[in-house]
N, C-alpha and C positions, 0 to 999 in steps of 0.2 A: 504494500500500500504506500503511496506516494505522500510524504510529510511535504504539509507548507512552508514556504520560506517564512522566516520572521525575521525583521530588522529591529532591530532596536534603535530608533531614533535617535538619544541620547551619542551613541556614538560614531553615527555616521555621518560626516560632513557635505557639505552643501555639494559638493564638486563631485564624490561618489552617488550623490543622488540624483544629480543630472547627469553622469554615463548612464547610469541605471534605465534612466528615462527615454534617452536615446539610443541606447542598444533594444530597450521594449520597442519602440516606435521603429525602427530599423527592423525587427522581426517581425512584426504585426506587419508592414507595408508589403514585406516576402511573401510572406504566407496568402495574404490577400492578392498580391500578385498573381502568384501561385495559383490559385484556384480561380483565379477569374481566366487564364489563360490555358486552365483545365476544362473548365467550362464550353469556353469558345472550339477549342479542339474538337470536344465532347459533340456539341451541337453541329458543328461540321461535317461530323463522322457522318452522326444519325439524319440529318436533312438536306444537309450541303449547305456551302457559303450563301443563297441567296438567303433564307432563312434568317442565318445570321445577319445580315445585313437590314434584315427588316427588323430586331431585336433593337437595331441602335437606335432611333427614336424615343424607346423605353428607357435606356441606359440615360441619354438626356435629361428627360422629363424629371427620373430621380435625383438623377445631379442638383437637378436645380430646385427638387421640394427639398434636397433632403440638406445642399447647401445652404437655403434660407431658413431652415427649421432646425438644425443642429449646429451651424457653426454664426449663423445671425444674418448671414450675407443679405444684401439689398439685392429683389431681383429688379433691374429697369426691365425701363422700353426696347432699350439696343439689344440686351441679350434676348428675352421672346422675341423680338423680331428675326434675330438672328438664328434662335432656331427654328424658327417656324419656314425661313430661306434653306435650312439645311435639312427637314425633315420633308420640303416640297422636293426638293435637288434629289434626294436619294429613293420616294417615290416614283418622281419620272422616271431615274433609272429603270427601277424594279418594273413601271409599264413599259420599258422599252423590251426588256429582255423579255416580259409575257409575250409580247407582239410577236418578238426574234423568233418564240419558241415554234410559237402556233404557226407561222410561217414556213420554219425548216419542217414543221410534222405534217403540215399540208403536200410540203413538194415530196416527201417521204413519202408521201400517201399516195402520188398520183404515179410512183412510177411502178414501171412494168416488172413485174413478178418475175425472175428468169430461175426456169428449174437447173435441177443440178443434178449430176449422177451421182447414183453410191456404190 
């Protein structure tokens, strides 16, 4: 069974408690790293990049409640504007490649069967 660390305040100085702080905040950023680009991997596997790419609009949106609700930040004008430019931009994309799709599967569709020996 794994025992807690305990500090004793009393004899730990200012200078050991801000490594402390910064070696936590350095591993916490890893790990988090870590698993977000497990994640992405992950969701790649299973549906392929476009999927993913429809996911970032999400990833935004939380940025920015969870920036103005956890660390104080002011959301403006400029930055909603500026997503709502970058969640339009990455839409068109995703209806261009529908369009690409249905296109290549049409001309797939029209051509002639050739048999084959076995």
């Amino acid at each position: 069974m794994a025992r807690p660390l305990v500090i004793n305040p009393n004899t730990v100085n200012v200078n050991n408690k801000l490594k402390y702080c910064d070696n936590t905040i350095y591993v916490q950023g890893a790990l988090v790293s870590g698993l977000a680009y497990y994640m992405q991997v992950w969701v790649i596997d299973k549906s392929g990049p476009v999927f993913l790419a429809m996911t970032m609009p999400i990833t935004l949106i939380v940025t920015i409640v969870l920036s103005s609700f956890v660390l104080g930040e002011a959301v403006t004008l400029g930055s909603i504007i500026s997503g709502v430019v970058m969640v339009g931009g990455l839409y068109c994309v995703l209806w261009a490649k529908k369009a690409e799709q249905a296109i290549a599967s049409k001309e797939e569709a029209t051509l002639p069967v050739q048999a084959t020996q076995v």
